[in-house]
N, C-alpha and C positions, 0 to 999 in steps of 0.2 A: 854446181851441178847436183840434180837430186839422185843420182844411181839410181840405185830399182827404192827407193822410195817412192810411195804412193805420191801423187801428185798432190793433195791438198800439206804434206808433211816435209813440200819441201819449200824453205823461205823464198821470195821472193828476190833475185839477185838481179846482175845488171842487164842481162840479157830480157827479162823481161818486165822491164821496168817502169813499161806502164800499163801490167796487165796482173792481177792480184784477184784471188777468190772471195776476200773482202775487205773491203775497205771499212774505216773507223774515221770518223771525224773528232778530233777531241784527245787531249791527252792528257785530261783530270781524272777523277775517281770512277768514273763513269767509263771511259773509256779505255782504262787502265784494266777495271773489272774484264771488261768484253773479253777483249785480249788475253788475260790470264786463263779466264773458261774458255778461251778457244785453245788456249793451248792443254786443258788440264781435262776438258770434256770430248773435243772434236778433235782430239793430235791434231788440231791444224794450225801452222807456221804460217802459210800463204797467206799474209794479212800484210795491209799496211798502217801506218797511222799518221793520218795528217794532223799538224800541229800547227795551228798559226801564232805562233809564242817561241818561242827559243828553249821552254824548258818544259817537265812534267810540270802537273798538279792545278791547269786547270783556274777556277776562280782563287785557288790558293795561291796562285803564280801572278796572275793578275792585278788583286786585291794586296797592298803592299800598306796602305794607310797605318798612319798612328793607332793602335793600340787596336788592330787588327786583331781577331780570336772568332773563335767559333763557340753556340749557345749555346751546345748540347756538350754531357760530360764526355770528357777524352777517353774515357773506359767505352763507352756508346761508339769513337768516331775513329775507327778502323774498321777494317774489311775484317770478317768472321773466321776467318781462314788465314788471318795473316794481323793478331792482335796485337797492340805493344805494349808490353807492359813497364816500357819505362818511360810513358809520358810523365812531365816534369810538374805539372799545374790541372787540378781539377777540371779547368776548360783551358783547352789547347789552344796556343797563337800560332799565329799565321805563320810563322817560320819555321815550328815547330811541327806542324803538321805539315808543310813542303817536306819538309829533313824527311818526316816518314815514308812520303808519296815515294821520293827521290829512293827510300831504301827499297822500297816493293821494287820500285823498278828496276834498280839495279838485279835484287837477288830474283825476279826472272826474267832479265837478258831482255826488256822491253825496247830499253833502245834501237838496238837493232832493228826494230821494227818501222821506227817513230822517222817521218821528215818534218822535223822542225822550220820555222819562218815559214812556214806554206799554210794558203789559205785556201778554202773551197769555195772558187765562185758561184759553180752552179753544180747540175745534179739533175741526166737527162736519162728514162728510160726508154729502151732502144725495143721497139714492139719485136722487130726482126729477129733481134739475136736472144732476147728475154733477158740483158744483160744492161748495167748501169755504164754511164759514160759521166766521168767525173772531173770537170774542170778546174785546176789548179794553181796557185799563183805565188809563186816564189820570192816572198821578199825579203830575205838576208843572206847571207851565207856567198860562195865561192858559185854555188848552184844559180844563185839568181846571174849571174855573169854569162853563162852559156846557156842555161835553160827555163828562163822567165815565169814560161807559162808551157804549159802541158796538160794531156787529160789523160786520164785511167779507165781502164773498161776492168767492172768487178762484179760477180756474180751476185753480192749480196751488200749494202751499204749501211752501215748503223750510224745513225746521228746521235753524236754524246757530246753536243756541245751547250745543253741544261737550259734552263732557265734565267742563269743571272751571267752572261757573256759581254751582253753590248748594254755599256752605258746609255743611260736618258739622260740627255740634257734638254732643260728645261725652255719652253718656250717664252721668255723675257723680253721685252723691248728695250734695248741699246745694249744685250749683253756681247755684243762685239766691239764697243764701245771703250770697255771698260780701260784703263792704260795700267792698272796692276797687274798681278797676278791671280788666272783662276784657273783653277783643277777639278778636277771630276773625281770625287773618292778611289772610286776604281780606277785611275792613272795617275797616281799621287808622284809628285816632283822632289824625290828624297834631297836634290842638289840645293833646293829653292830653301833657302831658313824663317823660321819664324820667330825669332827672337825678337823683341821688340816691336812686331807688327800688332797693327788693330786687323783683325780678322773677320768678316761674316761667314755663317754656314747658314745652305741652305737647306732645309731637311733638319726632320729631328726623327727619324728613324733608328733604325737599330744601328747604322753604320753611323750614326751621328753622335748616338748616344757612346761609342766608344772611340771617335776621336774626340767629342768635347773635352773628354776630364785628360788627357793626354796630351793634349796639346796648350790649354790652358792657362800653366805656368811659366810657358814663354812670351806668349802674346802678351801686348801693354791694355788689350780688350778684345773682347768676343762677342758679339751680339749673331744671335739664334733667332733664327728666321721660323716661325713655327705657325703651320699652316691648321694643325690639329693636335690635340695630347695623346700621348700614350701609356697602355698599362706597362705597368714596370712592375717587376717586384726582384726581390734580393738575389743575386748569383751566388754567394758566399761563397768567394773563389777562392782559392791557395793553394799553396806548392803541398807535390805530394812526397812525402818524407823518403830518406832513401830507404828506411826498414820497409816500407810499404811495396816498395818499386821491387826493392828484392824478394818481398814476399809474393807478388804477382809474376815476377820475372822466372823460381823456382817450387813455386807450388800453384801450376795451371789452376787445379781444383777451384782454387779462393778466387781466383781472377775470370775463372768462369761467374761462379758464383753471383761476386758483386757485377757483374757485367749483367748477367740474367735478370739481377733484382733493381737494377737499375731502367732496364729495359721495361720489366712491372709496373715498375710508377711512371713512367714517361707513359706507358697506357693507360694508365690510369686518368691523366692527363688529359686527353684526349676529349673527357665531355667540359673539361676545365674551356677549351677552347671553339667550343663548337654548338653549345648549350648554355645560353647565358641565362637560363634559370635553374641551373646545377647546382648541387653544394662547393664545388671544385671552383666553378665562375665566382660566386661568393669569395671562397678563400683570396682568387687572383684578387678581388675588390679590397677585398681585409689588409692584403698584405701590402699592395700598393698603397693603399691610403695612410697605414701605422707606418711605414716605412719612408714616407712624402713628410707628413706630420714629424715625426723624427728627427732628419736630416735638416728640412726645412720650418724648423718652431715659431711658433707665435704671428706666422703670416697668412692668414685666408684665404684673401683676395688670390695671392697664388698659388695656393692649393685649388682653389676652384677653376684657375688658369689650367692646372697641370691634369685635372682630374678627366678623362674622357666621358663622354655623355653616351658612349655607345656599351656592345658586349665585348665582351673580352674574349678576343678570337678574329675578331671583322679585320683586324688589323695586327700583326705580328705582334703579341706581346714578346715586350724589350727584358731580358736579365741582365741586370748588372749591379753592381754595387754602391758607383761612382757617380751617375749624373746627377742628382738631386744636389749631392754637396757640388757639382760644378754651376749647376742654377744660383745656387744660393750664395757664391763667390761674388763679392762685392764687383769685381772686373768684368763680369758676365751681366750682358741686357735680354732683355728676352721681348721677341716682337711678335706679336701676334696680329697686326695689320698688315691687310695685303700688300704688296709686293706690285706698286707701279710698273719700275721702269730702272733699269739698272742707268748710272751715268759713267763720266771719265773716274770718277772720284772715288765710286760705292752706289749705295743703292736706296733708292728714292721712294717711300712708302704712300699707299693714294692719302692717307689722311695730313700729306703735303712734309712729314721726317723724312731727313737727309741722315744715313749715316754713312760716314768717311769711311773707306777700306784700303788697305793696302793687298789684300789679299781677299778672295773670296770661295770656298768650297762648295763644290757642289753634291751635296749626299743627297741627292734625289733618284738614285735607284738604279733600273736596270728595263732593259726594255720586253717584259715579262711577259707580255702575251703574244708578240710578236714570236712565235716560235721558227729556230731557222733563219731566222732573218742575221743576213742579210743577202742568204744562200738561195740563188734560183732554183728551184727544184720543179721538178716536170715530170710527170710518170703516164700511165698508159693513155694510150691514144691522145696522146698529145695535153694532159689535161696537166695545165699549171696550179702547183700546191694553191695558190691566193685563188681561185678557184674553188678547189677543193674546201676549202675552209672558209667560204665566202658569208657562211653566217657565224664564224666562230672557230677556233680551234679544235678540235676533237679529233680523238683517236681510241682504238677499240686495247682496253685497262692501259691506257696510257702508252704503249707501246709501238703499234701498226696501225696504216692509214689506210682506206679504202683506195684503190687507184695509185697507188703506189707499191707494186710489188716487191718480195723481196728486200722490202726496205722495214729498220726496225728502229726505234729512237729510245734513250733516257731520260725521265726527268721530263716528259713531254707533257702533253695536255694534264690535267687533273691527278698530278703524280705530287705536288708538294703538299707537305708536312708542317703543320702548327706543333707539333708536341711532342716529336719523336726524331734520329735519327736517319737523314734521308739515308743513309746509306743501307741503312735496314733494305728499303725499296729497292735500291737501285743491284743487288744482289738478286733481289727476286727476277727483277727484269733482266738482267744477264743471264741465267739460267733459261729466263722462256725463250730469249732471242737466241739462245743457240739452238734448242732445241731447233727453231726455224731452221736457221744456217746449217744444220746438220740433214733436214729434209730436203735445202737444195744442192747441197754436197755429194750427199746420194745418191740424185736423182742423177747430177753430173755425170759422178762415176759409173752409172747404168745410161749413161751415151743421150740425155736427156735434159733439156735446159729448164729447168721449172720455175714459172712464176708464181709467186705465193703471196695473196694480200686477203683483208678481211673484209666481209661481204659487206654492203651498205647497210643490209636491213637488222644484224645484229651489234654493226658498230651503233647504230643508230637507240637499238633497244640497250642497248650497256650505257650509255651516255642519258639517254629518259630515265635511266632508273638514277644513276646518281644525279641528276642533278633535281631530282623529285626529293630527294633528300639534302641535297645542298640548299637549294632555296629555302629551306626547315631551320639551315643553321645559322650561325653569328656569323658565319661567313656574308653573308648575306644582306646583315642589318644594315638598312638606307643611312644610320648616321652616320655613317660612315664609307670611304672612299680608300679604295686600298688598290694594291698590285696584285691581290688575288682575282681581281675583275677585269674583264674588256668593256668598252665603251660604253656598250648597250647594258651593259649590270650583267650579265653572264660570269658565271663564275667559271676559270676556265684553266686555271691554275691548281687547286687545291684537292686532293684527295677525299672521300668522301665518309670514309671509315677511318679505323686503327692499322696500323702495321700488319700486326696477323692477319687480318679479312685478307689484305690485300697480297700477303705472301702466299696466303691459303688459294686465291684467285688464282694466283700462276703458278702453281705448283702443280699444273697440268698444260696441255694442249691439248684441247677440243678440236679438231679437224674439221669439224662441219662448220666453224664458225671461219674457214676462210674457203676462198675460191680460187683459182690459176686462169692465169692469163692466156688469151690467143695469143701465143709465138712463133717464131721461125723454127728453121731446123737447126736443130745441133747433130753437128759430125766427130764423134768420140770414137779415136780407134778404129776408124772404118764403119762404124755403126750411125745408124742417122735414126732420130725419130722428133715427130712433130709434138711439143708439148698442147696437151688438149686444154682447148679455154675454155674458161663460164661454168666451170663442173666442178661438183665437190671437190677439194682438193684432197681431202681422205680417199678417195677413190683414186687418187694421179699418183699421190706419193705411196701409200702402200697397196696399191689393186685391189687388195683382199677387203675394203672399206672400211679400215682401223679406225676407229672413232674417235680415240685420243692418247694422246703418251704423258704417262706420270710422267715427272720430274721429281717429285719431293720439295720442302723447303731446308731452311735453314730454322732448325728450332732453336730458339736462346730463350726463350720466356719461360722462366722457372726451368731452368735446363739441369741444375745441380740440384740433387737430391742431398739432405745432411749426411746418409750412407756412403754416398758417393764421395761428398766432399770428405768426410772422416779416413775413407778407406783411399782417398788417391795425396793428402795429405799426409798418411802413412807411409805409405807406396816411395812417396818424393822421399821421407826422411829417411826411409831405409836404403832409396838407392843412395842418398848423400854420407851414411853412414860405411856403404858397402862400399864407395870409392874412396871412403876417410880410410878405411882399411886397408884397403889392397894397397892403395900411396904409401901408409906407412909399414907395412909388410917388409919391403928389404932391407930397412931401417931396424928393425924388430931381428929379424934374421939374421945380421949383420952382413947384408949381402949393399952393393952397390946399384943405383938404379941406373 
């Protein structure tokens, strides 16, 4: 029971339990964020989280494969507000970073929140009530036995379920055929061994690049299925020392510091991938090639195999240390002919090679444009998202969708990252989505249901102007075929600038850039009133026609000054000195502690 707490401050319990102020789809980093600023910006508890997985964390819970980790350094791949400073290895694994998701959520009370094994089938807006209706589907647990399936009616619905959720699997002729064993990266068979096995992967992507050298030493052979090369260049990964862990762990200063200057060159970065007549594109070319050369001596022919013919950016360049030396393993083939027809046996190349498998991998990605999918969604007057998006994904700074009120997503249209960490973004966009959530909370509490979506004609101009400047980039270049595109060449993935632009972007709400929906009435406390459609929404939610509400960002780029880091370096040794004392004080004294 919530006593005289405000309504949006009290959790949702069993009495009403399929009725919540907002729902979350998602319970990785994205959706963990949400969560936290609504409890740290909006005091609001009334939240649910659906989980179709069993645990937090997301594509980290997910993605289990051999030799699993993330590209970008472990100093970068925390939330700003909640850093760790005892990652174990310059780039973090997948376990590792679970272990951390799992601590955030423990230290604030997330579970609570979270219904695990449940999936969101669909996602209908209700023109009557201005409220979402949210179909649900329970598949594990003691829940699925009495309650299968059910729906939620929530004022406000955020999608944090990213970019890389639903496997692609590849469209092959007789891959159901096969009588081995085959797996999808992303649902890896930890029971199934490979010792001994002859192995294909298909994909030489980043997810390939770090199971090949990992799995390698078991298998009796590997052959690499490689449809195109990619740039690579060095990770130069290792453990980070305990002095170091301890020096981040009790002098913040330095641990800002390198985290701020780390963040610098990851922007820096930025025309490295997106500019391939840059000095930075040069470098990636340099380093890949001395690095190729290196590992791989005195052979040509497959240097010229390995080397991409496009820019560096079109296609996710891969860091790692280790694939080149797993190419160049005598036990390793490498096939660059297409790809017939899989059989009972393995898999059958057009230029008439059989190779034997007992096992076959599938690292061929994620189904990246299909945003949502597999989730029916529907919003005003009836109009279904595949509709809405009917020539493309788009959404106005990646966030909200025209015809879709009240609804706010992460990691959506043109929100990923070549060179930085996403989670830099996905901070940002937690921040503007509450800022939403807080206008239709208010509006609530003043006995009034308000819909809030962004107008067609400035989603439309926000989207001409990036992609006037994506088509400019490597993103872009025809020789190449990536998951940053849909069908038609639309690029419809990838962000258009650096981190800052895009933190700077939302680090406001513009109010003219959305509009409210014709709804019903709401009856709050005896008070009714009809939310007004088609009209400024700066005019519905503050009358006075507020134009826009800061928010601020989150500054980390050059954030420590040498003053700061000298004088809070000081700071730390003196408090560590002052408690070295007072400890030994009754000692001194000859007092007992």
């Amino acid at each position: 029971m919530g006593g005289s707490q405000p309504w949006p401050q009290v959790p949702v319990g069993n009495k009403d339990h399929t009725d919540a102020a907002v729902v979350i789809i998602g319970a990785g980093i994205s959706g963990m964020c949400m969560a936290i600023d609504l409890i740290k910006r909006n005091q609001c508890h009334n939240f649910i989280i659906v989980e179709k997985s069993s645990s937090v964390g997301g594509t980290w819970h997910d993605n289990k494969y051999p030799g699993c980790c993330c590209d970008v350094w472990s100093m970068l791949y925390s939330y700003s507000f909640e850093q760790n400073p005892d990652w174990t290895r310059e780039y973090p694994g997948q376990e590792e970073i679970l272990d951390y998701l799992r601590n955030v959520a423990r230290k604030y009370n997330l579970y609570k929140y979270i219904r695990f094994n449940t999936s969101v089938e669909g996602a209908t807006w209700d023109d009557s009530k201005n409220r979402w209706t949210v179909d649900v589907k329970v598949t594990g647990g003691k829940d699925a036995e009495f309650n299968p399936a059910y729906s939620i009616e929530c004022d406000f619905l955020v999608s944090a379920v990213g970019q890389l959720n639903q496997p692609r699997y590849p469209d092959i002729e007789g891959i159901e055929n096969f009588k081995g064993k085959i797996m999808h990266s992303a649902r890896w068979d930890w029971s199934y061994s490979l010792e001994g096995k002859n192995v294909g992967i298909i994909g030489n992507g980043a997810t390939a690049a770090q199971i090949i050298p990992e799995i390698l030493p078991s298998t009796s052979g590997l052959t690499i299925y490689q449809r195109t090369p990619n740039w690579i260049i060095p990770r130069l990964d290792g453990p980070v020392s305990p002095l170091r862990r301890a020096v981040y762990r009790y002098l913040p200063p330095v641990r800002w510091r390198i985290r701020s200057s780390m963040m610098d060159f990851r922007e820096m970065f930025y025309d490295a991938v997106t500019d391939g007549k840059s000095d930075f594109a040069d470098i990636i070319r340099t380093s890949c090639t001395d690095m190729m050369k290196a590992q791989i001596p005195d052979q040509p022919e497959l240097w010229k195999t390995l080397t991409p013919d496009y820019n560096p950016g079109c296609k996710r360049v891969i860091i790692t240390d280790d694939y080149f030396p797993a190419i160049a393993n005598p036990k390793t083939t490498l096939e660059t002919n297409k790809i017939k027809r899989i059989t009972e046996t393995g898999i059958e190349l057009e230029d008439g090679t059989h190779h034997n498998h007992d096992m076959i991998v599938l690292a061929t990605g994620f189904r990246t444009v299909e945003f949502l999918y597999p989730i029916k969604v529907t919003g005003t007057q009836n109009r279904a998202l595949g509709d809405i998006w009917e020539g493309g994904a788009s959404a106005l700074y990646g966030t909200t969708v025209p015809s879709l009120p009240n609804f706010g997503m992460f990691y959506g249209p043109n929100t990923n990252l070549g060179h930085n960490s996403i989670i830099l973004m996905i901070e940002a966009q937690s921040r503007y989505l509450n800022t939403l959530v807080s206008a239709v909370l208010d509006g609530r509490n003043r006995g009034e249901r308000v819909g809030l979506m962004p107008t067609q004609r400035r989603t439309d101009e926000f989207n001409d102007s990036i992609q006037a400047i994506l088509k400019k980039s490597s993103f872009a270049d025809p020789a190449c075929q990536s998951w940053y595109k849909n069908k038609e060449g639309r690029i419809t993935n990838n962000w258009s600038g650096t981190v800052v632009q895009y933190q700077e972007m939302l680090a406001k709400v513009n109010w003219e850039d959305f509009e409210t929906t014709a709804g019903g009435v709401a009856k709050e406390g005896g008070a009714q009133s009809a939310s007004k459609g088609g009209v400024n929404a700066s005019k519905v939610v503050f009358g006075s026609g507020k134009q826009e509400t800061r928010i601020g960002r989150v500054r980390e780029e050059s954030l420590v000054s040498n003053t700061t880091l000298v004088v809070g370096t000081l700071s730390a040794v003196a408090a560590g000195a002052a408690w070295v004392f007072r400890s030994s004080l009754p000692k001194r004294l000859g007092l007992r502690s």
